[in-house]
N, CA, C and O atoms as a GROMACS GRO file, in nm:
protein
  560
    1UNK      N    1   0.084  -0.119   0.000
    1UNK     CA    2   0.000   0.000   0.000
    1UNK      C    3   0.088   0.124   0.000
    1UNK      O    4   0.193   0.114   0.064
    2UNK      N    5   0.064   0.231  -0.056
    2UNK     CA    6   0.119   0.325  -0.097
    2UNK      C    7   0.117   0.441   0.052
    2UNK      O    8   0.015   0.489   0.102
    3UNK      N    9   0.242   0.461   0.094
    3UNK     CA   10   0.267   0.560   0.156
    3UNK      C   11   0.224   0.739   0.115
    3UNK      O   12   0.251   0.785   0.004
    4UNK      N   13   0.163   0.813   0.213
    4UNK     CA   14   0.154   0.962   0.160
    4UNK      C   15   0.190   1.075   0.271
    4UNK      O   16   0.153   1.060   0.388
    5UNK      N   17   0.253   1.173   0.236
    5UNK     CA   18   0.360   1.243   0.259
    5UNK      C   19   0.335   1.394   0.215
    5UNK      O   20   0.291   1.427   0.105
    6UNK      N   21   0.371   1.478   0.315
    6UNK     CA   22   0.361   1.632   0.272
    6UNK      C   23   0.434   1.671   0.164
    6UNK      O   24   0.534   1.601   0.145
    7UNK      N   25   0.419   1.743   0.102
    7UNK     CA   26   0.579   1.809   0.019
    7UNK      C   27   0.552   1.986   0.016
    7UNK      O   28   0.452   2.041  -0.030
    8UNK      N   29   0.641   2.034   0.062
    8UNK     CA   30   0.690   2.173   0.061
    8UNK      C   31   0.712   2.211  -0.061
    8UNK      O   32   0.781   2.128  -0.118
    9UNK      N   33   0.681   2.310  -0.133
    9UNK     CA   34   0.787   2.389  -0.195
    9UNK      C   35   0.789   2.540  -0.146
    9UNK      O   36   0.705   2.614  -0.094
   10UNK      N   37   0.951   2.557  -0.194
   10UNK     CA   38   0.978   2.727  -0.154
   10UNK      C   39   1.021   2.799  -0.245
   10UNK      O   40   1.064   2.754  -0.352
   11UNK      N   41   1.014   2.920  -0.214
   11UNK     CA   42   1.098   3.018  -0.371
   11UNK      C   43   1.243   2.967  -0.362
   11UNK      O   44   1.305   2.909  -0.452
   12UNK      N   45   1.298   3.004  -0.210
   12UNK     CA   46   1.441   3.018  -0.203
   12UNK      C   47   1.497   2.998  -0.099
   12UNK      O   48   1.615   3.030  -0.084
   13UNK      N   49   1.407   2.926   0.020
   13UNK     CA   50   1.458   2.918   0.168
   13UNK      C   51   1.456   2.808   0.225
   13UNK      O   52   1.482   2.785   0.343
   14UNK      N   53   1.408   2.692   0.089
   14UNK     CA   54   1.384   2.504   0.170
   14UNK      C   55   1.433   2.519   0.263
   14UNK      O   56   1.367   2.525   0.367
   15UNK      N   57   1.628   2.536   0.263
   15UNK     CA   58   1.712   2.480   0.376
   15UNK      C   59   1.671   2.527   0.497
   15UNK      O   60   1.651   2.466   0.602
   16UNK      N   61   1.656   2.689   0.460
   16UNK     CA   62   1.658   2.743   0.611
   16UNK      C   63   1.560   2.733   0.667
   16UNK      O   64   1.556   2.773   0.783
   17UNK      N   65   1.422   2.666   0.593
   17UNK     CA   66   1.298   2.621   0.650
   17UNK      C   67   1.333   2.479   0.699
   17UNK      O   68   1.310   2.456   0.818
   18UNK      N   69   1.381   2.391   0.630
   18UNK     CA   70   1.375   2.231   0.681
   18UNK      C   71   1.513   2.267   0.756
   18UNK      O   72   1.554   2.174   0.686
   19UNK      N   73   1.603   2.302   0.815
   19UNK     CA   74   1.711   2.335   0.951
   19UNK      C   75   1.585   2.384   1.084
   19UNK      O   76   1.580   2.339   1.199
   20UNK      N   77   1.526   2.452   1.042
   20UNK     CA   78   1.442   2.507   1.177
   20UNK      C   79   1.306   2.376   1.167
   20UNK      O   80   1.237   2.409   1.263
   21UNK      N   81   1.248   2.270   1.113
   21UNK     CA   82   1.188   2.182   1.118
   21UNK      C   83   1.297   2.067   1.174
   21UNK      O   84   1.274   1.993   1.269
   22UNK      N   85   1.400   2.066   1.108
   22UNK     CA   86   1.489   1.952   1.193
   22UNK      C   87   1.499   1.948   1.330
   22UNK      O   88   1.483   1.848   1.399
   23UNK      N   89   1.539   2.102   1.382
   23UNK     CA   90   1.590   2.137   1.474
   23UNK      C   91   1.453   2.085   1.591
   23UNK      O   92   1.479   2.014   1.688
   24UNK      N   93   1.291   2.141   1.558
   24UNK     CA   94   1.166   2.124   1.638
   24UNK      C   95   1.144   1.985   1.640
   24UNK      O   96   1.107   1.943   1.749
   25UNK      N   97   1.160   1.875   1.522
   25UNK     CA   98   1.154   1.710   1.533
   25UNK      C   99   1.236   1.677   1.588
   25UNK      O  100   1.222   1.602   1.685
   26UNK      N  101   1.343   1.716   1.550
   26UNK     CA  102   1.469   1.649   1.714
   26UNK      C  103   1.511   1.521   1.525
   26UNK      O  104   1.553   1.411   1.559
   27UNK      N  105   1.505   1.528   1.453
   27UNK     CA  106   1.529   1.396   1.375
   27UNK      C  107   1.629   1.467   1.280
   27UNK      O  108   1.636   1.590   1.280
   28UNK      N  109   1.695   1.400   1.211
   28UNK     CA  110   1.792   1.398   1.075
   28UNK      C  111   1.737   1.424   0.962
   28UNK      O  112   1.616   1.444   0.955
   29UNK      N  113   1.823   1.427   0.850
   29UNK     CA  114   1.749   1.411   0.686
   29UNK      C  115   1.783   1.272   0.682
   29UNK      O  116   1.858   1.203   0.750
   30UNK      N  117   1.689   1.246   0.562
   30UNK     CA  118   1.715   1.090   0.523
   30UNK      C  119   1.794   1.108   0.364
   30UNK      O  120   1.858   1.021   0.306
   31UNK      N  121   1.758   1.286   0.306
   31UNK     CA  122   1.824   1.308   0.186
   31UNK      C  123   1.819   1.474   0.250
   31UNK      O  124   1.757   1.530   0.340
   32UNK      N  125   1.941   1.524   0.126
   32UNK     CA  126   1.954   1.645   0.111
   32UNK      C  127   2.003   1.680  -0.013
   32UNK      O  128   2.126   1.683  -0.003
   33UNK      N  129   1.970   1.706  -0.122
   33UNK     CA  130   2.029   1.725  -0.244
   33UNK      C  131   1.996   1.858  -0.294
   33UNK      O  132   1.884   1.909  -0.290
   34UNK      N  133   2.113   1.914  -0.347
   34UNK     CA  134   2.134   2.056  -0.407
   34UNK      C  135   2.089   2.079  -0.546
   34UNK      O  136   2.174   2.003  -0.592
   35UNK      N  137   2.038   2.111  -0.631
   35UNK     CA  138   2.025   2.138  -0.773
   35UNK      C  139   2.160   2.122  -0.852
   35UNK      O  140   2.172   2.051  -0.952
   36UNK      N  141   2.256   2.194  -0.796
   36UNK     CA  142   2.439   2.152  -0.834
   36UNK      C  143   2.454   2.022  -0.833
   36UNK      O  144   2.556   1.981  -0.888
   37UNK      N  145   2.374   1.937  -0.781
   37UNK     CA  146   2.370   1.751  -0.759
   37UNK      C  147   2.356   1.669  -0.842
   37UNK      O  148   2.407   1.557  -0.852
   38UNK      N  149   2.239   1.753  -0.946
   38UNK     CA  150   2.179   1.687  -1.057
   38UNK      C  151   2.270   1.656  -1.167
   38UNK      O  152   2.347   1.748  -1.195
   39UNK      N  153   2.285   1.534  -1.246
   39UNK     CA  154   2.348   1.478  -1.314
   39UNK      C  155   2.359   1.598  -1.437
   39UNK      O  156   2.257   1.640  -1.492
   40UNK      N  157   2.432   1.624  -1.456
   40UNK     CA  158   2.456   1.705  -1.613
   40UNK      C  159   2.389   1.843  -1.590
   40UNK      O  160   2.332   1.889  -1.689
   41UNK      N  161   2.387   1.932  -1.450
   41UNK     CA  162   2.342   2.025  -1.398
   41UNK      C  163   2.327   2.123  -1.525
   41UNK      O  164   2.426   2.140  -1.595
   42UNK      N  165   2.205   2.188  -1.558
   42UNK     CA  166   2.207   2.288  -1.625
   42UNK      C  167   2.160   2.455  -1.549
   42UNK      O  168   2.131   2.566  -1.595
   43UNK      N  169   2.172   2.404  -1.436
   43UNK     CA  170   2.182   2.484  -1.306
   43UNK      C  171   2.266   2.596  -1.311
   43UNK      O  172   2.376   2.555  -1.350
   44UNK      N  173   2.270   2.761  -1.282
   44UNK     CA  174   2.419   2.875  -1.266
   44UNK      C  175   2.433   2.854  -1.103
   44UNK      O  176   2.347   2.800  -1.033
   45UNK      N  177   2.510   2.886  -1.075
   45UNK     CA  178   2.605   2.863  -0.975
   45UNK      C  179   2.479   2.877  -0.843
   45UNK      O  180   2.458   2.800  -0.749
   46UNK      N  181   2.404   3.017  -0.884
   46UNK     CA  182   2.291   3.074  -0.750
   46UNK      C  183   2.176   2.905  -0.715
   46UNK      O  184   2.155   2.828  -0.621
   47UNK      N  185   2.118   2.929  -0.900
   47UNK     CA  186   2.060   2.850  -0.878
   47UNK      C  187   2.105   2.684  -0.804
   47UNK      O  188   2.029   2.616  -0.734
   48UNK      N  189   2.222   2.654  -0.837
   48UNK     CA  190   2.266   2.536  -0.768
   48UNK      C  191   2.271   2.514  -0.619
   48UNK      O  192   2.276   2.405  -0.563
   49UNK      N  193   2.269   2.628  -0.564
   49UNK     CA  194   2.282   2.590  -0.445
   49UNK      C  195   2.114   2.622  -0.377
   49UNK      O  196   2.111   2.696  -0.278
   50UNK      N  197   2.031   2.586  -0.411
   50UNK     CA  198   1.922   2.580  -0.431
   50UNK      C  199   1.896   2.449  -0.384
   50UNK      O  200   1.983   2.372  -0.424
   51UNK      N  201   1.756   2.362  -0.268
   51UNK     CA  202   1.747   2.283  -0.286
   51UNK      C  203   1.676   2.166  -0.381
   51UNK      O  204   1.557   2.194  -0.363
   52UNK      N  205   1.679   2.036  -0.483
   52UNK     CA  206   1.650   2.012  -0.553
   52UNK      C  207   1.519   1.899  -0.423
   52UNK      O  208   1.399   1.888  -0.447
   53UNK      N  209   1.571   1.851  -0.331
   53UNK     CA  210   1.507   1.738  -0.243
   53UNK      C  211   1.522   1.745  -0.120
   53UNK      O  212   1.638   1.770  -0.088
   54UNK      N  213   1.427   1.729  -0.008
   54UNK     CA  214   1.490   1.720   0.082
   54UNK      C  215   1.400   1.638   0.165
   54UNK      O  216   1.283   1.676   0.156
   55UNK      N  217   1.415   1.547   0.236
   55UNK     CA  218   1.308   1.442   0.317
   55UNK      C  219   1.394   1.424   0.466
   55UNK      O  220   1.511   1.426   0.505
   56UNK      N  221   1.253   1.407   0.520
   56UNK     CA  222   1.246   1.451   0.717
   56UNK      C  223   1.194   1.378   0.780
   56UNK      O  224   1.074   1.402   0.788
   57UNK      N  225   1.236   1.265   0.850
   57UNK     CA  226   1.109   1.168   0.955
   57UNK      C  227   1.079   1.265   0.996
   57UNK      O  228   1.158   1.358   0.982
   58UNK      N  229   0.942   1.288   1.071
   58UNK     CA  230   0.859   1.358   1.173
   58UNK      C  231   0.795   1.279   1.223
   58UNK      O  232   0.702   1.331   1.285
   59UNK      N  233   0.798   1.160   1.229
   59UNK     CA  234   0.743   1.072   1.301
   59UNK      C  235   0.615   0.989   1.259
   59UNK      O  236   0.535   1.042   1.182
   60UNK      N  237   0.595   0.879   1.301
   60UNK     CA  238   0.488   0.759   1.280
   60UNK      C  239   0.484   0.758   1.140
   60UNK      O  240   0.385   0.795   1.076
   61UNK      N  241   0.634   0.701   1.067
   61UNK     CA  242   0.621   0.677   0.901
   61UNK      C  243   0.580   0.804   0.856
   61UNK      O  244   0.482   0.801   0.780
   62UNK      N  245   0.635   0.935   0.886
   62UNK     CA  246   0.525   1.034   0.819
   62UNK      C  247   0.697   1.102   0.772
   62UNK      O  248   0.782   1.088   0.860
   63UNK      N  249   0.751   1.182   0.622
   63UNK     CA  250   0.839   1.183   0.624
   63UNK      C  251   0.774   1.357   0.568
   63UNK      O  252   0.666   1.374   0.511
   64UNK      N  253   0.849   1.440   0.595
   64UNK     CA  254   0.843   1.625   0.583
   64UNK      C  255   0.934   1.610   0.436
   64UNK      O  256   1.055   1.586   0.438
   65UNK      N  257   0.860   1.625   0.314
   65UNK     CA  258   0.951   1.646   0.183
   65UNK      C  259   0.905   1.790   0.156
   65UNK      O  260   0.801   1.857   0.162
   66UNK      N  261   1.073   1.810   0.112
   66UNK     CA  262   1.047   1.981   0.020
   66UNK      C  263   1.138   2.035  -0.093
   66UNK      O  264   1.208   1.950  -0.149
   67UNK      N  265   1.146   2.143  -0.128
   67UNK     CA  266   1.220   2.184  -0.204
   67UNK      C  267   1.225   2.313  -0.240
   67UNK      O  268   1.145   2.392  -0.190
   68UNK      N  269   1.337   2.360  -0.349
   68UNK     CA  270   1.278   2.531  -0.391
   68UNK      C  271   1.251   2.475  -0.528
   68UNK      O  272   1.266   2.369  -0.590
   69UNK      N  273   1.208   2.585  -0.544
   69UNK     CA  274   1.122   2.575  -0.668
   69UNK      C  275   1.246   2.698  -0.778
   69UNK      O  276   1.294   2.809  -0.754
   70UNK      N  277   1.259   2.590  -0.914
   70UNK     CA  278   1.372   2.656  -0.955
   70UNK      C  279   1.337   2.784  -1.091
   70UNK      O  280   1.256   2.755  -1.179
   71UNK      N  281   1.376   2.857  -1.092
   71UNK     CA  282   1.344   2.978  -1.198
   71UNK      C  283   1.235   2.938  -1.329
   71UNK      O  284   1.133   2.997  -1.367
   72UNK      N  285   1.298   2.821  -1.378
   72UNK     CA  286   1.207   2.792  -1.451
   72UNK      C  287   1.100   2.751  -1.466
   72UNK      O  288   1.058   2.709  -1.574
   73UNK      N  289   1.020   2.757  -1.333
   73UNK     CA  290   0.877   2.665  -1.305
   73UNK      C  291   0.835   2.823  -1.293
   73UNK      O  292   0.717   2.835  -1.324
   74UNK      N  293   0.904   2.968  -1.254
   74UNK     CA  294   0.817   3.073  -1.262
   74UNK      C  295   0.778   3.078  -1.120
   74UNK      O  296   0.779   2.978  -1.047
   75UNK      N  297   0.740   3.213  -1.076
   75UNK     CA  298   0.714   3.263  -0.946
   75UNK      C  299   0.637   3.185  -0.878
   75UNK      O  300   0.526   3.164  -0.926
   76UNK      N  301   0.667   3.125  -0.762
   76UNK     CA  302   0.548   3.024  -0.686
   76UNK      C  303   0.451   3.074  -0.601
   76UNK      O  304   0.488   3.159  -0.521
   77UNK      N  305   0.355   3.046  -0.600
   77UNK     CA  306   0.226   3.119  -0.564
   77UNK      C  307   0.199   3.068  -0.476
   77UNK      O  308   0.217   2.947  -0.485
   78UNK      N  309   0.148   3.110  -0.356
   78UNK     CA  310   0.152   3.069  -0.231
   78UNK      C  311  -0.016   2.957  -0.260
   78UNK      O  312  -0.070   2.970  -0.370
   79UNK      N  313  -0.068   2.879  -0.178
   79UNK     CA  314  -0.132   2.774  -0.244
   79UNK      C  315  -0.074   2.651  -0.374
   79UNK      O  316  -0.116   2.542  -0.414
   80UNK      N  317   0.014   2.717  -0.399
   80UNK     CA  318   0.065   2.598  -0.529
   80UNK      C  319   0.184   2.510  -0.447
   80UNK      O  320   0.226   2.399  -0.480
   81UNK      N  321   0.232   2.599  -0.319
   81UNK     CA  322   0.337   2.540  -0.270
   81UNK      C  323   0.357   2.394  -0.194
   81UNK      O  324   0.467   2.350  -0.161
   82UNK      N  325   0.214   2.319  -0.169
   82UNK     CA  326   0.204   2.243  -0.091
   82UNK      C  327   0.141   2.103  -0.196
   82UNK      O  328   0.044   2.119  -0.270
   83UNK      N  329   0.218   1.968  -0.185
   83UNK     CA  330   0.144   1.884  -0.285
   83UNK      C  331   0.132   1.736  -0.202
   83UNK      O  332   0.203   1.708  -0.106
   84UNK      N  333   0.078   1.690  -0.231
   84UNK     CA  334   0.079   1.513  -0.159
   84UNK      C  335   0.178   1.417  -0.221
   84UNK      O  336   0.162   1.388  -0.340
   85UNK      N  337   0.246   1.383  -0.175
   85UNK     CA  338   0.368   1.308  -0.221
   85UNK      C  339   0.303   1.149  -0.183
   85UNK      O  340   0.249   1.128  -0.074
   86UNK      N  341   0.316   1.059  -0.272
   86UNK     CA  342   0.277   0.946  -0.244
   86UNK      C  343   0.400   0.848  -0.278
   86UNK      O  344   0.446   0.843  -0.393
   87UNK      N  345   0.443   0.779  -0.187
   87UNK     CA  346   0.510   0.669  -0.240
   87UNK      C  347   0.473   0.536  -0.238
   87UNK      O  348   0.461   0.482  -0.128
   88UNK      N  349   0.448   0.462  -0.355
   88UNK     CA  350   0.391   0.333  -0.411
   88UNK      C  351   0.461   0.262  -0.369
   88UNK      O  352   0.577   0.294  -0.347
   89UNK      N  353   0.420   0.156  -0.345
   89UNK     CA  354   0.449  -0.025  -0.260
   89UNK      C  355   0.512  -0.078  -0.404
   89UNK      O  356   0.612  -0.148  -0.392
   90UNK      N  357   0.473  -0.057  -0.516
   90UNK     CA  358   0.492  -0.125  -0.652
   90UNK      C  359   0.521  -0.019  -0.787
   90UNK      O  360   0.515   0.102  -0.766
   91UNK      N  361   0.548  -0.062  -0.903
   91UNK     CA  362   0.569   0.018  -1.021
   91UNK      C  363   0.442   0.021  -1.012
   91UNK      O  364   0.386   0.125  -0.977
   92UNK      N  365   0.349  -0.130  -1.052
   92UNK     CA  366   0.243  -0.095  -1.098
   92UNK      C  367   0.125  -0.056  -1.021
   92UNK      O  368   0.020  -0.029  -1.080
   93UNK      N  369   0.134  -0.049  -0.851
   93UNK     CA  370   0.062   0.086  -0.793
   93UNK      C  371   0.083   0.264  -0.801
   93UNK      O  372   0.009   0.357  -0.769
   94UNK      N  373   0.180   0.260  -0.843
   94UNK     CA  374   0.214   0.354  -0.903
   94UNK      C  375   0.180   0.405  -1.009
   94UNK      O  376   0.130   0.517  -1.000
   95UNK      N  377   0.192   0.348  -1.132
   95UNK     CA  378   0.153   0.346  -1.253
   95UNK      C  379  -0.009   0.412  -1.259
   95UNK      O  380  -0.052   0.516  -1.309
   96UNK      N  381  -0.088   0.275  -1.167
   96UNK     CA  382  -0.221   0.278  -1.144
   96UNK      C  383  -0.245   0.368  -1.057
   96UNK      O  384  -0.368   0.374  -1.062
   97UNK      N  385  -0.204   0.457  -0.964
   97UNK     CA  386  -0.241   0.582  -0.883
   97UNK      C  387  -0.233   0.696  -1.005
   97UNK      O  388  -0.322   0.775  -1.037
   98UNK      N  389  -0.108   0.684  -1.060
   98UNK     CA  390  -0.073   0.816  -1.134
   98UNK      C  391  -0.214   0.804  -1.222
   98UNK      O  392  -0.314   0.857  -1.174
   99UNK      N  393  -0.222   0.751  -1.320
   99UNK     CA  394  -0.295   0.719  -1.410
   99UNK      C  395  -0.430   0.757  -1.388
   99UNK      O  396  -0.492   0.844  -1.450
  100UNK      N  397  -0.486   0.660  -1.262
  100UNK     CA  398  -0.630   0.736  -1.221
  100UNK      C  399  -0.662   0.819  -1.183
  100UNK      O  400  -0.771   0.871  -1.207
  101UNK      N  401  -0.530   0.882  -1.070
  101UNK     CA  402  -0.523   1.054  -0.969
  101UNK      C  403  -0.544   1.164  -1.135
  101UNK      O  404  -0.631   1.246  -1.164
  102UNK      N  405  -0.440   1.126  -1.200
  102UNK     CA  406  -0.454   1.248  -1.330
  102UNK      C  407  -0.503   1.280  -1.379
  102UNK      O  408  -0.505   1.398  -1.414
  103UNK      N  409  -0.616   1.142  -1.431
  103UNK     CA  410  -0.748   1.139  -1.539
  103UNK      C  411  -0.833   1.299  -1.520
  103UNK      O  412  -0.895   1.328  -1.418
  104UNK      N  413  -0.820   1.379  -1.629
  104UNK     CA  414  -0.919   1.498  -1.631
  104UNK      C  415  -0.816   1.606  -1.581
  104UNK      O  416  -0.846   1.725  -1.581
  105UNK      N  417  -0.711   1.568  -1.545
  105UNK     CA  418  -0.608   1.709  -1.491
  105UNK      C  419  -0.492   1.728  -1.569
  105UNK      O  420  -0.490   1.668  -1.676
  106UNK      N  421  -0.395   1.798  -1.541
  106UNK     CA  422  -0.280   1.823  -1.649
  106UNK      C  423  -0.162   1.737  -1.529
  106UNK      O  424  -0.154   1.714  -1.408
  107UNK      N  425  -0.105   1.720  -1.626
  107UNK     CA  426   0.075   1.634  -1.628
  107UNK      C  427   0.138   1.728  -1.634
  107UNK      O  428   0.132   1.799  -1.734
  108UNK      N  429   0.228   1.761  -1.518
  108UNK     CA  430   0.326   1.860  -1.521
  108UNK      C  431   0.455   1.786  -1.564
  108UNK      O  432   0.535   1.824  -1.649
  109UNK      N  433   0.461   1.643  -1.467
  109UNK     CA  434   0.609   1.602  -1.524
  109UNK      C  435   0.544   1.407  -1.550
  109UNK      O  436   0.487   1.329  -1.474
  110UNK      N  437   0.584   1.398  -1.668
  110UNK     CA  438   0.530   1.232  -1.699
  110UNK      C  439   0.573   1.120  -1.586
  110UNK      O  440   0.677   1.138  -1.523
  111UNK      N  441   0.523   1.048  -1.571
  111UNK     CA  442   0.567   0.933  -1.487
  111UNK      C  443   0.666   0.870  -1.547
  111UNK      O  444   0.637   0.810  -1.650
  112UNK      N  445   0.790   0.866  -1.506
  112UNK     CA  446   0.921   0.816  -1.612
  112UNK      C  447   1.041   0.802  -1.499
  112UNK      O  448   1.059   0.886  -1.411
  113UNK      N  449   1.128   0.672  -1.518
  113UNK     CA  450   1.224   0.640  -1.394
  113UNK      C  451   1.310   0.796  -1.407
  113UNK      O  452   1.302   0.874  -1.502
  114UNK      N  453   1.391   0.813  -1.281
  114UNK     CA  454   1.459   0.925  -1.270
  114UNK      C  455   1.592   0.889  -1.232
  114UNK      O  456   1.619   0.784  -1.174
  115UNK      N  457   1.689   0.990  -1.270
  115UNK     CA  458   1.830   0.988  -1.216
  115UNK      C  459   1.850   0.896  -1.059
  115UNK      O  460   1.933   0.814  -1.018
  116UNK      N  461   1.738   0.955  -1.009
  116UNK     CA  462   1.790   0.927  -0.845
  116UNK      C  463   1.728   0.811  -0.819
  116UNK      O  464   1.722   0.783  -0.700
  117UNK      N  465   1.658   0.698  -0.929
  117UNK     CA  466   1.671   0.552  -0.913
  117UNK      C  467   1.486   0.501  -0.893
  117UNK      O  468   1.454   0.385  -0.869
  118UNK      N  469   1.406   0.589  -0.907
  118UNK     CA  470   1.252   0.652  -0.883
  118UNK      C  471   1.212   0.625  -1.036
  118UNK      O  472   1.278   0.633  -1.139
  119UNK      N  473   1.076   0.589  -1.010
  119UNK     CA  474   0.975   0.594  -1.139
  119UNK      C  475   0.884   0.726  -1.071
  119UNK      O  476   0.802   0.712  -0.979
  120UNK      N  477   0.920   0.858  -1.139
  120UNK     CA  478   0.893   0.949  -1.078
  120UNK      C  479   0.722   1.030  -1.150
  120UNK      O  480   0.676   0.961  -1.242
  121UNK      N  481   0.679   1.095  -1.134
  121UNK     CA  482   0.569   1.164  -1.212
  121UNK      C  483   0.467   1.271  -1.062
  121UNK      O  484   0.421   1.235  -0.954
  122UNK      N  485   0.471   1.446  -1.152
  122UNK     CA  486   0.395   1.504  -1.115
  122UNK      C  487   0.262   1.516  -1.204
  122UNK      O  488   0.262   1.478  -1.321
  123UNK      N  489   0.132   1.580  -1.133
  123UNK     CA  490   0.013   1.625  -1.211
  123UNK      C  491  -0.012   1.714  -1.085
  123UNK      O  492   0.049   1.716  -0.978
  124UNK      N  493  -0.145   1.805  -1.141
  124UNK     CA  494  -0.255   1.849  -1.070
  124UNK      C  495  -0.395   1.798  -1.112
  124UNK      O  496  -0.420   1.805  -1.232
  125UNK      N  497  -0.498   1.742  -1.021
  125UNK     CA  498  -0.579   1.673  -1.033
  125UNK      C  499  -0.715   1.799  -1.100
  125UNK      O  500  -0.731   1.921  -1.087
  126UNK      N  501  -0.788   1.693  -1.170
  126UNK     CA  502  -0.847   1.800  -1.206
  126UNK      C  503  -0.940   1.912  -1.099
  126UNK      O  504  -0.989   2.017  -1.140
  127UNK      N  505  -0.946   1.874  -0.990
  127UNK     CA  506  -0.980   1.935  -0.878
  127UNK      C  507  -0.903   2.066  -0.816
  127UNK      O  508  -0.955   2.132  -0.726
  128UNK      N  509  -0.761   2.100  -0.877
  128UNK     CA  510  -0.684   2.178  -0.827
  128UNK      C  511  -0.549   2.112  -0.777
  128UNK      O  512  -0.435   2.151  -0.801
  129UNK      N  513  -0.592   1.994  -0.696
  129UNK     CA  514  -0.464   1.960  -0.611
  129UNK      C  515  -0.353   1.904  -0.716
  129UNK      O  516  -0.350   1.864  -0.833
  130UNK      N  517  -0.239   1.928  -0.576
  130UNK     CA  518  -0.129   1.889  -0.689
  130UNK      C  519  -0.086   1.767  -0.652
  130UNK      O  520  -0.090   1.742  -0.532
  131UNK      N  521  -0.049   1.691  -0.721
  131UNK     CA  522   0.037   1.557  -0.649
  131UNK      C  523   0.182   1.473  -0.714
  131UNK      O  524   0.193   1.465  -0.837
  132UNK      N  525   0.259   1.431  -0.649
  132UNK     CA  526   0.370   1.363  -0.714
  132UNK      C  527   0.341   1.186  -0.668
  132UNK      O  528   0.284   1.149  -0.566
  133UNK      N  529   0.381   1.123  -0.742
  133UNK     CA  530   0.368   0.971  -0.719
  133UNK      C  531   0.516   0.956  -0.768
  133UNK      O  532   0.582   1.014  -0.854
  134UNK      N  533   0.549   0.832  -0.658
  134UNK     CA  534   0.701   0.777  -0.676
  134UNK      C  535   0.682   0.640  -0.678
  134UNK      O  536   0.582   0.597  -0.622
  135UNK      N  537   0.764   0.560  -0.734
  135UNK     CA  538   0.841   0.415  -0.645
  135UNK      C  539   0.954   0.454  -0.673
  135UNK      O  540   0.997   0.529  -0.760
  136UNK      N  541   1.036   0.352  -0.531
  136UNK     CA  542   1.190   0.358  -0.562
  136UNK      C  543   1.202   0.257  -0.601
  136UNK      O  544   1.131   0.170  -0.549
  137UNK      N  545   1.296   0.215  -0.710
  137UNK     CA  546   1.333   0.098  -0.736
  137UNK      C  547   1.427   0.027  -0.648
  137UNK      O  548   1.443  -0.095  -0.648
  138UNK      N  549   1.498   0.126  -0.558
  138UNK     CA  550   1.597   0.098  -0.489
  138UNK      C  551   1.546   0.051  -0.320
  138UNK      O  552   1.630   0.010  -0.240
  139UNK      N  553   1.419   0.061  -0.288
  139UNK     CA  554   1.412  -0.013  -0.126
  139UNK      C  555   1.418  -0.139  -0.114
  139UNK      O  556   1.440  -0.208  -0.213
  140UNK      N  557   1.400  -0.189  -0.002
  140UNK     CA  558   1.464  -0.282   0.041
  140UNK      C  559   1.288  -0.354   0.024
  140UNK      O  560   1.265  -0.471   0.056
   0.00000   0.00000   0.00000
């Protein structure tokens, strides 16, 4: 069964927002990745140090994901910043969440494996909300 999960986004302050969330959970990152991280970065130097990911136990399986939001997605609008992150038990719960969550809404990013080892995909439902669906290929 598919895990679900907050996700942040920010213009420009992930870190210094998820440092003061670390600091109140008392917990670690489980990731921290920079935009400068990304394989074949087409990132300038500002933008690189930008965060691309960042994930937070907060407790009872519940993990705090965020990020900034990078120049090219365009000014982030407060309401757009918050999405449901789901992570799938399977490809093909995955597949089958993305697929049915989307029906009638737009595809921001296709469901397609990613650098960081993920069958990754964003939409917004046709309802407004936004959502990302993952599997890792890589858990245990």
């Amino acid at each position: 069964m598919a895990a679900v999960n907050p996700y942040l986004t920010f213009s420009n302050n992930c870190g210094e927002a998820f440092d003061f969330y670390r600091s109140a959970f008392g917990t670690e990152f489980l990731t921290r990745m920079l935009f400068s991280e990304v394989p074949d970065s087409k990132y300038d130097a500002e933008e690189g140090k930008k965060i691309m990911h960042v994930a937070l136990p907060i407790g009872q399986g519940t993990i705090l994901m965020g990020s900034d939001s990078p120049k090219e997605f365009g000014p982030l609008k407060v309401g757009d910043n918050l999405s449901i992150a789901i992570s799938a038990a399977s490809e093909e719960e995955a597949k089958k969440l993305f697929n049915s969550l989307s029906a009638g809404g737009t595809v921001t990013m296709p469901l397609e494996k990613a650098f960081w080892g993920s069958l990754f995909g964003m939409f917004t439902d046709k309802f407004g909300v936004q959502w990302m669906v993952s599997y890792d290929y890589n858990r245990p």
